[in-house]
Rosetta silent file (secondary structure, phi, psi, omega in degrees, C-alpha in Angstrom):
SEQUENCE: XXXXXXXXXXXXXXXXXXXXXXXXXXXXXXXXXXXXXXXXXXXXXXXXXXXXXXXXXXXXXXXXXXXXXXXXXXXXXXXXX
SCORE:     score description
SCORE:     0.000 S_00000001
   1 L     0.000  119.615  174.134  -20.537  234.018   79.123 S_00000001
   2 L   -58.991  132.091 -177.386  -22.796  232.080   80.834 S_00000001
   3 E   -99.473  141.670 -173.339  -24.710  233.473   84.060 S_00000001
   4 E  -140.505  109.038  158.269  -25.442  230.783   86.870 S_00000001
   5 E   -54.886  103.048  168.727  -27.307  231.367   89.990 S_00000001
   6 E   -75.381  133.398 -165.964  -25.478  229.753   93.000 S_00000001
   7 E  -131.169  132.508  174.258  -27.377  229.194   96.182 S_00000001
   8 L  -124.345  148.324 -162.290  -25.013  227.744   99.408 S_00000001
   9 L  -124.240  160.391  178.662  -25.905  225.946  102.089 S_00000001
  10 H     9.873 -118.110  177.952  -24.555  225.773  105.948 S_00000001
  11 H   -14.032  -59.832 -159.567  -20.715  225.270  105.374 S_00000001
  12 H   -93.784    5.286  168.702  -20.329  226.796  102.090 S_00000001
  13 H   -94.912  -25.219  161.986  -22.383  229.583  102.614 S_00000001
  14 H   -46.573  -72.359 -168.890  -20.040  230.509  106.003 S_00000001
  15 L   -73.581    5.727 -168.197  -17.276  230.300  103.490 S_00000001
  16 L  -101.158  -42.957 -171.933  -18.836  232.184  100.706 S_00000001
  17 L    95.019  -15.043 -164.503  -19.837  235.015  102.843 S_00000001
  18 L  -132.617  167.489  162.510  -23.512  234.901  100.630 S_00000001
  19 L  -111.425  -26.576 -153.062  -26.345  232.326  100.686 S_00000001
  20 E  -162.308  122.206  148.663  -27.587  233.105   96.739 S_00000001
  21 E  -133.665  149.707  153.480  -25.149  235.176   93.930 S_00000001
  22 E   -88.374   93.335 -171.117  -24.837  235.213   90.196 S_00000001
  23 E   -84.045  147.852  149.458  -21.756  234.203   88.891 S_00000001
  24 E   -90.541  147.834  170.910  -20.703  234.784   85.224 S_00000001
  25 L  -135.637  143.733  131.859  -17.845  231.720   84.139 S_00000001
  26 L   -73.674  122.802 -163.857  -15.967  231.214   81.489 S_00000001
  27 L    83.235 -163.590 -176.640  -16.702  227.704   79.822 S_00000001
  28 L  -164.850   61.286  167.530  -19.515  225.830   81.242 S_00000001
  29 L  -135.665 -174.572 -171.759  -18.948  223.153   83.352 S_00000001
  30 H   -66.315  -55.252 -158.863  -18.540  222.160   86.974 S_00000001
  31 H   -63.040  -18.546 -139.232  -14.689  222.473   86.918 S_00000001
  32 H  -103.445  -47.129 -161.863  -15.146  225.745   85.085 S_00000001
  33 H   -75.532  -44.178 -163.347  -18.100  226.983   87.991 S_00000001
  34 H   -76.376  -29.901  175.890  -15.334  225.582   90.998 S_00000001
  35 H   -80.158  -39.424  149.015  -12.681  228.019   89.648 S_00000001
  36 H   -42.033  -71.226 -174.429  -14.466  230.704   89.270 S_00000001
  37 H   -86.204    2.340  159.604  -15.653  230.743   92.917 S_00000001
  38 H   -74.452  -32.453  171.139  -12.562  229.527   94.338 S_00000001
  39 H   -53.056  -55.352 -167.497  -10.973  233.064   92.554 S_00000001
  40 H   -55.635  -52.090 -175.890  -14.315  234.759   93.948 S_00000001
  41 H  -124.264    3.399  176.930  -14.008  233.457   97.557 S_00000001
  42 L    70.414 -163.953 -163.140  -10.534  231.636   98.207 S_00000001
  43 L  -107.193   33.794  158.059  -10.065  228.208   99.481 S_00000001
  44 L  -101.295   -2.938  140.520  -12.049  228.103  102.017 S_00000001
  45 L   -91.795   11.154  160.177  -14.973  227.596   99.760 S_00000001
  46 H   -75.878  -38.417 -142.679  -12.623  225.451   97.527 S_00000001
  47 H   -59.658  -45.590 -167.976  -12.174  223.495  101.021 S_00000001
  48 H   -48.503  -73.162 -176.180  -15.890  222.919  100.800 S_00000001
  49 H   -47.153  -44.973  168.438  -16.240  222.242   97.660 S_00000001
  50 L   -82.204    6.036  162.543  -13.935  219.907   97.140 S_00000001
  51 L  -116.588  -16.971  166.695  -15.650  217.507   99.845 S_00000001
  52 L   -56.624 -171.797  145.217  -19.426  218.822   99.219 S_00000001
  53 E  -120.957  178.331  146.199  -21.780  218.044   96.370 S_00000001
  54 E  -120.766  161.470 -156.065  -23.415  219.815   93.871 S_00000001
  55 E  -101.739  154.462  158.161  -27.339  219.784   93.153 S_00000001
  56 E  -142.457  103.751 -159.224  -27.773  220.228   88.929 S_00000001
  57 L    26.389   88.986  162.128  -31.411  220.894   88.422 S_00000001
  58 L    64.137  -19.946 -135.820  -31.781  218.850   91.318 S_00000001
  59 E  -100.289  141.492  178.252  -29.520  215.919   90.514 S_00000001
  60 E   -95.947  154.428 -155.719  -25.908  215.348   92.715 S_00000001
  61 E  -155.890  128.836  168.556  -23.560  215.824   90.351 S_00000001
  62 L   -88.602  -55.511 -146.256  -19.072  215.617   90.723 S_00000001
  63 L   -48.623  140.239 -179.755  -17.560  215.370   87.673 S_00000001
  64 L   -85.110   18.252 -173.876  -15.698  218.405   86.935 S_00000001
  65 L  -136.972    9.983  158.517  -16.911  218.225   83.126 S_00000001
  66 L   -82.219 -171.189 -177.657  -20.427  218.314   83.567 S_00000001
  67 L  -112.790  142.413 -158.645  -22.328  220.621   82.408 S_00000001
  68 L  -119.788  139.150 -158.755  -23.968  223.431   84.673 S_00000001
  69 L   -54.161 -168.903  164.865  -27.559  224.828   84.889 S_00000001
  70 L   -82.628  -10.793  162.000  -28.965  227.977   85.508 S_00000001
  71 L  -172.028  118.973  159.843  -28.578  226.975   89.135 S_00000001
  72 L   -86.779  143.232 -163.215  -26.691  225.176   91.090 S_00000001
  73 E  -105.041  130.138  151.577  -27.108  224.507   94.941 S_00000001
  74 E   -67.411  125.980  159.361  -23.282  224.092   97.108 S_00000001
  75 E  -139.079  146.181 -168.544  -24.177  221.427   99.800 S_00000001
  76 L  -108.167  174.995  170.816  -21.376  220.515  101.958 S_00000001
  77 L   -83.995  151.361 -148.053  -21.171  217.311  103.571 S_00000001
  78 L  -105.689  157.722  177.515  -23.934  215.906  105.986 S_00000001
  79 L  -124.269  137.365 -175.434  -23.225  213.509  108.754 S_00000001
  80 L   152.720 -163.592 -169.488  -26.715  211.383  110.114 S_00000001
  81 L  -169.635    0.000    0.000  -28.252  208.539  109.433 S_00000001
């Protein structure tokens, strides 16, 4: 089972309860990583999640079929200009 250090930022770290954990998933994708911590933490980090991004070795990344590093950053979305 793959282990993937998650790091969360402002929003999704509120809703996480953590800033930085190590999830184990089943599979290994995004969609796989989003299920997990909605199970982990409820929907108020799906809530996030599903309007955030995610960073994938540094990269913004959606698609619920990609595939996910050894760490992914939660960033929810920013408003500025």
């Amino acid at each position: 089972m793959p282990e993937v250090t998650v790091r969360y930022f402002a929003a999704a770290a509120d809703a996480a309860g953590v800033d930085e954990e190590r999830v184990s998933i089943e599979g290994a994708t995004l969609g796989d990583l989003q299920a997990a911590l909605t199970a982990r933490h409820g929907m108020a980090l799906a809530k996030v999640m599903r309007i955030g991004s995610f960073l994938v070795d540094g990269v913004v990344r959606r698609e619920p079929g990609h595939p996910v590093a050894a760490r992914v950053d939660i960033l929810p979305p920013f408003a500025g200009g």
